[in-house]
N, C-alpha and C positions, 0 to 999 in steps of 0.2 A: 567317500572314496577309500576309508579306511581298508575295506575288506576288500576292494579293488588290487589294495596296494599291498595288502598280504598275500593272496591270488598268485602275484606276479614275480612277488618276490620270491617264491617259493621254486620258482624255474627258471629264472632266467634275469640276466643281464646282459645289454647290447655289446657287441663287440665293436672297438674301437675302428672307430672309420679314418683313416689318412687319410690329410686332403694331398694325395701325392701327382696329381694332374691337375692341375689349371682348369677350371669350370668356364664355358665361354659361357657370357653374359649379352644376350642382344642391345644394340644400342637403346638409351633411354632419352628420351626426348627435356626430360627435367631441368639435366644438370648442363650443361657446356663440359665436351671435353676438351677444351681452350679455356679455361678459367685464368682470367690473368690474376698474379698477386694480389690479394687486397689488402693493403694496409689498414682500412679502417672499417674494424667489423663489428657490429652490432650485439651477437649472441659470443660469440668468441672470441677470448682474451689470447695471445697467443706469445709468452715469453721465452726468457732461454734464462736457465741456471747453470752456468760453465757449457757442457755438451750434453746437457739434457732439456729437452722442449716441454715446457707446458704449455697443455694448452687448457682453457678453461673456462667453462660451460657455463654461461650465467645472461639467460633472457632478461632484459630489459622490460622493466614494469608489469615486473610477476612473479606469484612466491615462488613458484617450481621451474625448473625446467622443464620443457618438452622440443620431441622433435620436429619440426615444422618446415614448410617451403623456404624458409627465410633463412634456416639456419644451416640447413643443407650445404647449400653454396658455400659459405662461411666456412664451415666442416673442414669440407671438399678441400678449398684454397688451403686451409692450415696445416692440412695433412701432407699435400704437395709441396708444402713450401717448407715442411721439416725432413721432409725426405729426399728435396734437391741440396741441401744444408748439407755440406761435407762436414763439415763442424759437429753437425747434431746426431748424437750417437742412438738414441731410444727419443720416446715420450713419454709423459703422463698427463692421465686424458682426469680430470675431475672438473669438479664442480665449484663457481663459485658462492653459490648459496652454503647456509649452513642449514637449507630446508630439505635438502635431498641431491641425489645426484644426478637423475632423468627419471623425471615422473611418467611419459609414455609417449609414445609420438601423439601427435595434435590431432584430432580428432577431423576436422573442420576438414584435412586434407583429404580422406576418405568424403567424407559428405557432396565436396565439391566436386567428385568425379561420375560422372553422368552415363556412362557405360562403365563395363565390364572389361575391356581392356583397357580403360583409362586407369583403374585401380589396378591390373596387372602389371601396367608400368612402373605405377607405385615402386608396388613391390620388387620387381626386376633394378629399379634404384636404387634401394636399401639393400639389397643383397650386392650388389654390385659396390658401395661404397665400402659395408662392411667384410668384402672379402677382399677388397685393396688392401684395407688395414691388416684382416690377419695373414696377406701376402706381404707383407711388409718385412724388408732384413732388416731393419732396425725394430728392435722390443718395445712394445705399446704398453703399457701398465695403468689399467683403470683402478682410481681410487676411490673409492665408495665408505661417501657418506650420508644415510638419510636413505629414501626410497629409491631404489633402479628396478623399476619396474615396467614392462612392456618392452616398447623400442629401446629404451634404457640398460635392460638387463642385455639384449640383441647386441648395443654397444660393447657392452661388457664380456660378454664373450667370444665378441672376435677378436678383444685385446689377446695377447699374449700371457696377462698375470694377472693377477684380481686379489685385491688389498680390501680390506673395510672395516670400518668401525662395531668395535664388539658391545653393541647398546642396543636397548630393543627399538628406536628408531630406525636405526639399518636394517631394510629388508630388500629381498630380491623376490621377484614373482614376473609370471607373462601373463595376465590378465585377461588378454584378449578374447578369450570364450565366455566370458560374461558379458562382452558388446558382442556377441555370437560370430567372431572372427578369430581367426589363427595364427600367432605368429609369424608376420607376411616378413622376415628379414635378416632369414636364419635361423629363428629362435629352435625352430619343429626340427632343423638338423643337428646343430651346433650343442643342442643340451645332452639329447641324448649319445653323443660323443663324449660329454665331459661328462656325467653321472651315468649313474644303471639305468637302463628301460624303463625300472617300475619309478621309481622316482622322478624321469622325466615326466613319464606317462600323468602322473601324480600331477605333478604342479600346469601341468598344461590342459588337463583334461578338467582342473577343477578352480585353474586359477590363483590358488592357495599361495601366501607371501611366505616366505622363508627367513627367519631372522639369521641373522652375519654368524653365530656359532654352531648353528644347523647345515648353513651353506658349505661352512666349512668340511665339516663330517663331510657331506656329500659329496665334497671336492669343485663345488663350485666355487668357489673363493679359495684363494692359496696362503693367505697371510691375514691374521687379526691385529689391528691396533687397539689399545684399550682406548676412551674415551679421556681429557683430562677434565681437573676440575677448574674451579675459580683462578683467576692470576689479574695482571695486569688489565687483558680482558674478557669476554663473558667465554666459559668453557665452551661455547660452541664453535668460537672464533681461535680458539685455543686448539683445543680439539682437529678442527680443519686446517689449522696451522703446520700442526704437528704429523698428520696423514700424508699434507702435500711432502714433507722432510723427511716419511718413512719411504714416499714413493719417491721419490728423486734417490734416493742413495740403492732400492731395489734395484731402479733399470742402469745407475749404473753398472751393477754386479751384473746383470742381464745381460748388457753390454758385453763386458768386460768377457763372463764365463760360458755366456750359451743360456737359450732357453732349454731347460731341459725338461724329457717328458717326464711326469710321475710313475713310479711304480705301483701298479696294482697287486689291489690285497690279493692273496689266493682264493679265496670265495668268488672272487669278480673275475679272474681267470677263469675258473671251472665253469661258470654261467656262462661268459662269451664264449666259451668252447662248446657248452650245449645249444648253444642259439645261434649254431652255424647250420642246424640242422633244419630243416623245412620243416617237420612233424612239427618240432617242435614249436616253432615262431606262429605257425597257423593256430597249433591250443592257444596260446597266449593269449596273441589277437583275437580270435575266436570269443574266447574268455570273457575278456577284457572288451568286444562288442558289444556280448549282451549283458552284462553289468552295467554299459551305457543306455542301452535298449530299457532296461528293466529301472534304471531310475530317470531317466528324460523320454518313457514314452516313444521316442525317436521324433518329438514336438522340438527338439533342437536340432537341426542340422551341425555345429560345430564342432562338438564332441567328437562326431562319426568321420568328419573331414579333418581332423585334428591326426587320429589313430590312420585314416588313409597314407596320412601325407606320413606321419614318421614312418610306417612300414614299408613304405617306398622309399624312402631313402635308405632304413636299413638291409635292403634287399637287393636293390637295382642300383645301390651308388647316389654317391650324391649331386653328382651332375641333375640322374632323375628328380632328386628328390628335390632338389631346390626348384626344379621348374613346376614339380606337384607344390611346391607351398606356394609359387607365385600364383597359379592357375587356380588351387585351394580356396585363396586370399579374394582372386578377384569373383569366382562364383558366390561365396560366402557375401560380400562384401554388396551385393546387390540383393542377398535377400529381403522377406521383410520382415525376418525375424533378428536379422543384423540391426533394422533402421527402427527395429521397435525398443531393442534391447540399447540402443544407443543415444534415442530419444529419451528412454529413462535415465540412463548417464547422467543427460546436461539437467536434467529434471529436479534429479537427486542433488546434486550440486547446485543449483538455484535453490535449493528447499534447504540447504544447510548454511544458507546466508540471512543475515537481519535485516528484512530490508524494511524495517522500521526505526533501523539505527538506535541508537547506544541509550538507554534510561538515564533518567538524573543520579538515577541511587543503584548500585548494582547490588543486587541478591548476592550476598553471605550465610544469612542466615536461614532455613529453613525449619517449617515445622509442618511435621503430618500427622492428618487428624484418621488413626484408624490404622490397626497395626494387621491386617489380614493380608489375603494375598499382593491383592493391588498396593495398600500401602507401604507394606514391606517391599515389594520392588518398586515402587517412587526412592523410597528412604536407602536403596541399596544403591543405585544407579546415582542419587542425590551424593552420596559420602563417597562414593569412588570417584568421583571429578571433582574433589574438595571440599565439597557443602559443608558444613556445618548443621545437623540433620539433629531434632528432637521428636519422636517418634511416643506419639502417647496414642495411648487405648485407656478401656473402661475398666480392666480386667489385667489381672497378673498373666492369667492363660493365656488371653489373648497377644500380650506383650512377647513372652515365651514362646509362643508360637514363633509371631515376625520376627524374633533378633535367633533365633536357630534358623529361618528360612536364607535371614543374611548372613548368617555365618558359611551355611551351608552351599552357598552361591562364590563366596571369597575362598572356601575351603577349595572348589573345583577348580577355582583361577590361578591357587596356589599350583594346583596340581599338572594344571596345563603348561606352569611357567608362565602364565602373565603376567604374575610379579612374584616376587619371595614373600616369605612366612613374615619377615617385619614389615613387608611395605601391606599385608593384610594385615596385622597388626593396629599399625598410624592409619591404616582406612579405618579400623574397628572404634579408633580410638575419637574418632568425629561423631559418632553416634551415640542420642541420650534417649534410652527409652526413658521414658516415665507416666505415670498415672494419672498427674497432675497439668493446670496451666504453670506452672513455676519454670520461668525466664521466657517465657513467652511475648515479654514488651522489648524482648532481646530483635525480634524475628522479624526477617525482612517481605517473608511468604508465605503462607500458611497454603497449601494444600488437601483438601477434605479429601478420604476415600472409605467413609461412612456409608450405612446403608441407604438404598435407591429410594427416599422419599421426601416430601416437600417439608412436612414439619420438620425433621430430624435436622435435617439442613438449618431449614432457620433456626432452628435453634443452637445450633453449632455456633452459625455465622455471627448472633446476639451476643453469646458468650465469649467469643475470641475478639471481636470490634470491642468490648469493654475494655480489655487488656491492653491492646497491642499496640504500635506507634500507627497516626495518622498515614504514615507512607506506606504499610503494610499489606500485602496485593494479599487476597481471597479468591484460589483458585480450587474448582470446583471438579473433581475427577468421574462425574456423572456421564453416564454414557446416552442418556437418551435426555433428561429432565432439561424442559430449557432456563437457560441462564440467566433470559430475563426475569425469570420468575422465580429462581435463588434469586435475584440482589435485588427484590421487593422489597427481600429482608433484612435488607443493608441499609448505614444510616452512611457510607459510600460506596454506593453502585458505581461509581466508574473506579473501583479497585476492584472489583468481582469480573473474577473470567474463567472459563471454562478450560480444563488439562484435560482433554481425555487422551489419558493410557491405555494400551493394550495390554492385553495379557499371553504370555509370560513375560513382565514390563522388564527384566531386563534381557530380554532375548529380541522382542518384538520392537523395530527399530522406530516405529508412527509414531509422533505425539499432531495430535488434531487439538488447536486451541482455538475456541470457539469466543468470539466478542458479540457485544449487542451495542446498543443505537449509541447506549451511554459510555462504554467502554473508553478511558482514555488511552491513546497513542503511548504512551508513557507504559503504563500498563500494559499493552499490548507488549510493547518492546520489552520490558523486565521477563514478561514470558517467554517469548520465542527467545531473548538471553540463556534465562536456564535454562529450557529445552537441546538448545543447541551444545550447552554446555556440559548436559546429561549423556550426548553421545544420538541425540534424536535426530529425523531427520521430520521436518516440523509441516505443517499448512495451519493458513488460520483462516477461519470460514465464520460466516455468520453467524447469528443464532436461529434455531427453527425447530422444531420434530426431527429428531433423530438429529442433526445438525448435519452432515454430508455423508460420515460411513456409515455412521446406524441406521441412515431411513436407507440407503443404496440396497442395505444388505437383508433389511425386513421386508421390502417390496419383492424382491428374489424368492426370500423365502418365503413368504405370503402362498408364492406359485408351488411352493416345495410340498406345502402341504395338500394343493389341489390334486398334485402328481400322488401322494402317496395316497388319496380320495379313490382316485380314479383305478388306482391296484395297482402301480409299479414299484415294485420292488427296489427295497432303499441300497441294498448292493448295486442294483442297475443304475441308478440312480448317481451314487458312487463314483461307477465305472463311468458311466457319460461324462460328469463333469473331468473326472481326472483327464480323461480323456481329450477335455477340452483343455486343458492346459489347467485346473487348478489343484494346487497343489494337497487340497483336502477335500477329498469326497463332501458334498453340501449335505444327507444327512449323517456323518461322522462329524462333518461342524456344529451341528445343531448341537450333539453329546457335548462337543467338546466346548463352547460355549456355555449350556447349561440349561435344557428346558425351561427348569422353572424363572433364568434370568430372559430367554425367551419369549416365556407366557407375560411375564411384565412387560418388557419391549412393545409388544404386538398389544396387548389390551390399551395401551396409551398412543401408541402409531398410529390404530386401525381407525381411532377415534378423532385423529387429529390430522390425521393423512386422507380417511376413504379410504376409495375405491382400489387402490392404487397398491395400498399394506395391505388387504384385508384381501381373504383367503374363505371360500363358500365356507367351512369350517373348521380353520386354522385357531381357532381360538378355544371350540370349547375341546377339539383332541388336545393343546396344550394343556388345559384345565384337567382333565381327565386325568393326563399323563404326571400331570403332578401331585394330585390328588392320591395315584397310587405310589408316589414316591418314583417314579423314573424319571429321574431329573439330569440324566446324561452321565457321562464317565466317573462323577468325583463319588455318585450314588454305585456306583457298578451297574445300574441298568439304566437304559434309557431307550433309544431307536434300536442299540445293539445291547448285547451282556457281555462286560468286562471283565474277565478272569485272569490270574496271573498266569504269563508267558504264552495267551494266547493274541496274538497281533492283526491288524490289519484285516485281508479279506478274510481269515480263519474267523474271525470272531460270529458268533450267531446273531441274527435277529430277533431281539426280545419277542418270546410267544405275545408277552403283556401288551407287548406294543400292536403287535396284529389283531388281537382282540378289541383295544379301545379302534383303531383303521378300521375294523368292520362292521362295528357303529354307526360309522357315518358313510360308510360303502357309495361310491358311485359311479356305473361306466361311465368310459369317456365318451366323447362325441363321434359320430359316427364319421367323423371325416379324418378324427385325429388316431394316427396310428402312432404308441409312443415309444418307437423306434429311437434310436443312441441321439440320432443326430436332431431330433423331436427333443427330446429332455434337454439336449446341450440347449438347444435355441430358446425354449419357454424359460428356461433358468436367464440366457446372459441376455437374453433382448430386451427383458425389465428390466435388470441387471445396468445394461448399458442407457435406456430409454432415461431413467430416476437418474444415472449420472448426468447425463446432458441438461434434465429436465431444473436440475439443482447451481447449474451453472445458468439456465435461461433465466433464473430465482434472483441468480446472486449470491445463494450460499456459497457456492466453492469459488473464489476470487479467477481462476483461471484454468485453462485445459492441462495445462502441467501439475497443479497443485491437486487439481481432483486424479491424474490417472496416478500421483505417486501416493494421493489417498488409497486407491484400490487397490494396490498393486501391495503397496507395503503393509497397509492395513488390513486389507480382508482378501490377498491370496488372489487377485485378479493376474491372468496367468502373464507372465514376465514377457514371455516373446512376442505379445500382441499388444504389449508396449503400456496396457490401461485403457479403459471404454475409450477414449476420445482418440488417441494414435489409432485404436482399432477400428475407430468410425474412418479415418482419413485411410488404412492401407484397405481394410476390407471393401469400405462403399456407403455413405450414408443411404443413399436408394437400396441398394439389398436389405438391409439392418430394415428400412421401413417396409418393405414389402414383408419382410419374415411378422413382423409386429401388425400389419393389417392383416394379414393372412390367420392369426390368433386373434387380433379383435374381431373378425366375422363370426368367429365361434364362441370365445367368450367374453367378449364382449367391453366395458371402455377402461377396461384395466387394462390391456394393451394398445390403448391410442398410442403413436406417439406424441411426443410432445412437440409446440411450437419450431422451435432452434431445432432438431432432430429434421421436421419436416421440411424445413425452408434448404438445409444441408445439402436433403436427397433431392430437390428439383433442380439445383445447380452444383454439378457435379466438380464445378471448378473453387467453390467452397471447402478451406481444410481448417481445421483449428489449428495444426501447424502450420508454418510456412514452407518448411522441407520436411 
């Protein structure tokens, strides 16, 4: 959204909208407008310091706040009951955690509403609540500590003043277009009132968290407090002490002198005067559509209904505009690419829990065997969350390599402001490259990401079980080799487990950790510790061929190669799947993976899988293709040719590549015409078939844990939630007729599988519940 946000900037800033008429709000069926006093509330504390009211945000048996049915009411009553208070001159609205100030409204509320105007009322509630508040003659002052984001932020800026802590815990953001809905409560009118256009546009269009000295700039926050340190007790307690003391002594000044408006810079004048003009506001928009057009496909609806609804309110008033974001909220809000993007939510969040609970002995120490790509991002990801990281290779070069890759990775984080130049530094300073096993009986984990073969391994594993303490987990970063057949070589196989990372491991958020029969619980749980602790978002799946991503993604591509047999063109090919929502053409993956790691995947699959991995031939065009050295992007050729500054669809198709394809040349079948919607379907209906087929196995422990494998790991497209949400919104019965209708031609590499079939005869069968 960078260059979105240059774009916009470049013309234009909204002009400030009064709210100087009263918005009528339809009645809402939610709230009682007879709420009697409640003296005793659950979510809200609600005190008085002289003639200022706090009140104070803190859910009961939960780290975060959120906004909820429950707390509503609660709200509701606090607000009435400081505003019938002769006595009480302002409030201040904070938080009693010191984990954040309102993490978002509660999700569960949306889920439960069964039409489309049920969710409209929603929305007509929150708006309705929070434009009591910023109708309010007494000064509201939200104090922000920790996350205000979604309903959160909503809150925050109907208040009157916005206060927050200047630490990079405190962020603000509206999040909502990543669960493919729009801030249904204000957000889409109320921000771009208080910041410019482009920057509203910015945080709403991409979701993006804004930290407390950025907001500021922007004018979304009006006062920083610094954070304190150590005292009496823990600075966070201190800290939040001290906010509430900043904010009580603001609103009585608020009180006392008037809210007053800010003055705008003269740059933000001169914009809002040009963006009075119609030309103008239409290029903008215009603009700013198909930058959304051209990087979501228009495969997300949120985006486009996001830009609807602010350009409506800046055009038509906000009367309109408030009833486009309710209206917005509740179409959005029953797609299925709301309930797919929103089933990945709770998904993600189940997959960043332990639910193998707490190891005897927690991981301190690390050591990685193999300083290349992969192991240098274990070892970089490993020391930025603490670790204690020893990083040995065979080789000086090779060493030199991985500690410039980390350096190089903390150099960009400096650069972004993730942290300062010392706090990279003290990360730098937990890492020991070395050549040697020396301190190695230190280490609580060893990680292998040596090269892909069985001896190599064991011999690894022989040499470091010499050394190291009996409690010492042996975790194995193989992407295809099974696990039981590393801890053959173990003299304790139930300390041997499978890490597989993805690559670029500290970009790519999957860790897949893969157990066998022998595997202890204990060990289990020390893994998915560091994983979770590395910033992963984790599944643990059994042992098998390929274990759950890698057989998913060779059975797909098995098909990739019949399609480019049969003469379709790998640009087309491409363009289908993007098409279909994934985020990387299948054969630009294949480059970007790696031929030649590839040709080993498939030669060990095909053999171990069938029918299933294996491709008329898929194996000996790999061979070929490696043979001549086209072994995908890090070679400069592969499916395509890689030249500097030439990107994406500009890039050509390797001649070398059409030459070894014409080899093995073969029409397609006469029935099959391989039209967009043909490639999309032979690619995900394997694709989805081996997902299901891996859960009827047992490899993937459940329908969440395999669709946030695909999704997160191999690019399975976000708004169709993962094969298994996409079997329940699309149809098990379609998915099997697409899959027999390819078995009749080629035959039992498109069977479905058992669990897939039984789905499609009872259509009342979902792997979700909702």
């Amino acid at each position: 959204m960078a260059a979105l946000r240059q774009l916009i900037t470049k013309c234009v800033h909204t002009n400030q909208l009064m709210l100087s008429n009263r918005i009528s709000f339809p009645q809402v069926r939610y709230i009682s407008t007879t709420l009697k006093q409640m003296t005793e509330r659950k979510h809200i504390q609600l005190t008085y310091r002289d003639e200022v009211a706090v009140i104070k945000i803190d859910s009961p048996n939960s780290k975060v706040n959120t906004l909820s049915r429950e707390m509503f009411p609660e709200f509701t009553s606090a607000l009435e009951e400081v505003n019938k208070n002769e006595n009480c001159r302002g409030v201040v609205l904070i938080s009693g955690k010191t984990s954040g100030f309102i993490a978002g409204a509660d999700i569960k509320m949306i889920e439960s509403c069964k039409t489309q105007d049920e969710i409209y009322q929603l929305s007509k509630m929150g708006q309705k609540i929070f434009f009591d508040m910023e109708s309010s003659k007494k000064p509201i002052v939200s104090a922000i500590m920790g996350p205000c984001l979604g309903g959160g932020l909503e809150v925050a800026l109907a208040t009157h003043y916005r206060i927050a802590v200047n630490d990079n815990k405190t962020v603000v953001g509206l999040p909502e277009v990543k669960l493919g809905l729009l801030p249904g409560s204000g957000g889409t009118q109320r921000l771009p009132r208080l910041v410019s256009v482009p920057d509203a546009l910015d945080m709403a269009l991409t979701g993006k968290m804004v930290k407390a000295k950025k907001a500021k700039s922007l004018g979304l926050v009006d006062m920083l407090v610094e954070p304190l340190g150590p005292g009496v007790s823990s600075p966070e307690n201190r800290t939040l002490e001290y906010l509430e003391d900043v904010a009580v002594q603001v609103t009585r000044r608020l009180a006392k002198d008037g809210v007053k408006q800010k003055k705008k810079a003269l740059m933000r004048n001169l914009t809002d005067k040009a963006f009075e003009y119609q030309f103008v506001r239409n290029y903008v928009f215009n603009q700013v559509k198909s930058k959304i057009m051209g990087q979501t496909k228009g495969l997300y609806p949120a985006p486009l209904k996001i830009l609807e609804v602010v350009k409506t309110g800046i055009e038509k008033g906000p009367e309109a505009g408030y009833e486009a974001e309710a209206k917005g909220f509740s179409e959005l809000g029953m797609t299925s690419e709301s309930k797919a993007l929103i089933n990945l939510f709770h998904g993600h969040t189940s997959c960043k829990k332990n639910r193998f609970g707490n190891p005897q002995i927690e991981a301190k120490n690390i050591g990685v065997l193999g300083a290349g790509l992969m192991g240098a991002g274990i070892a970089s990801v490993s020391i930025d969350k603490g670790y204690n990281v020893i990083l040995k290779d065979m080789s000086n070069a090779g060493l030199t390599r991985g500690f410039n890759q980390i350096a190089k990775t903390l150099k960009t984080a400096v650069k972004r402001k993730r942290f300062s130049q010392i706090q990279a530094d003290q990360i730098t300073s937990r890492l020991s490259p070395q050549l040697t096993f020396d301190k190695f009986d230190k280490l609580d984990m060893i990680i292998e990401a040596v090269f892909e073969d069985i001896n190599i391994k064991h011999r690894v594993l022989k040499e470091v079980e010499s050394i190291t303490l009996p409690h010492c987990i042996f975790a194995s970063n193989t992407s295809a080799l099974p696990i039981g057949d590393i801890a053959k070589g173990s003299s304790r196989p139930e300390k041997v487990i499978g890490m597989h990372y993805f690559s670029p491991v500290e970009k790519m958020e999957l860790l897949e950790i893969i157990t066998t029969d022998v595997t202890s619980k204990d060990t289990i749980a020390s893994a998915v510790q560091v994983g979770l602790k590395q910033g992963k978002v984790v599944i643990v799946v059994k042992d098998g061929p390929g274990f759950y991503t890698t057989r998913i993604l060779s059975v797909a591509s098995a098909e990739l190669f019949n399609l480019f047999q049969e003469g379709v063109e790998p640009k087309e090919i491409d363009r289908a799947s993007k098409a279909f929502g994934f985020p990387v053409g299948n054969a630009t993956l294949l480059d970007e993976v790696g031929i030649d790691v590839a040709s080993h995947i498939a030669e060990y699959l095909s053999k171990a899988l069938g029918e299933s991995a294996s491709s008329r031939a898929g194996i000996p065009i790999l061979r070929d293709l490696v043979k001549n050295g086209y072994t995908g992007r890090k070679a400069g050729k592969g499916v395509y040719i890689y030249e500097a500054g030439v990107k994406g669809s500009d890039r050509q198709v390797n001649p070398g590549f059409y030459e070894i394809i014409n080899k093995y040349r073969l029409d397609a079948p006469a029935s099959i015409k391989n039209d967009t919607e043909t490639i999309q379907w032979r690619l995900a209906s394997k694709f989805i078939n081996e997902a299901v087929l891996c859960l009827q196995e047992g490899i993937v422990a459940s329908p969440t844990e395999g669709d946030i494998g695909a999704v997160f790991g191999l690019g399975f497209p976000p708004m169709k939630g993962g094969p298994f949400k996409f079997v329940d919104l699309y149809g098990a019965g379609k998915i099997v007729d697409r899959l027999k209708s390819f078995e009749q031609v080629y035959g039992a590499s498109f069977k479905p599988c058992d669990l897939l079939a039984d789905y499609a005869k009872d259509s009342s069968k979902k792997f979700y519940s909702s």
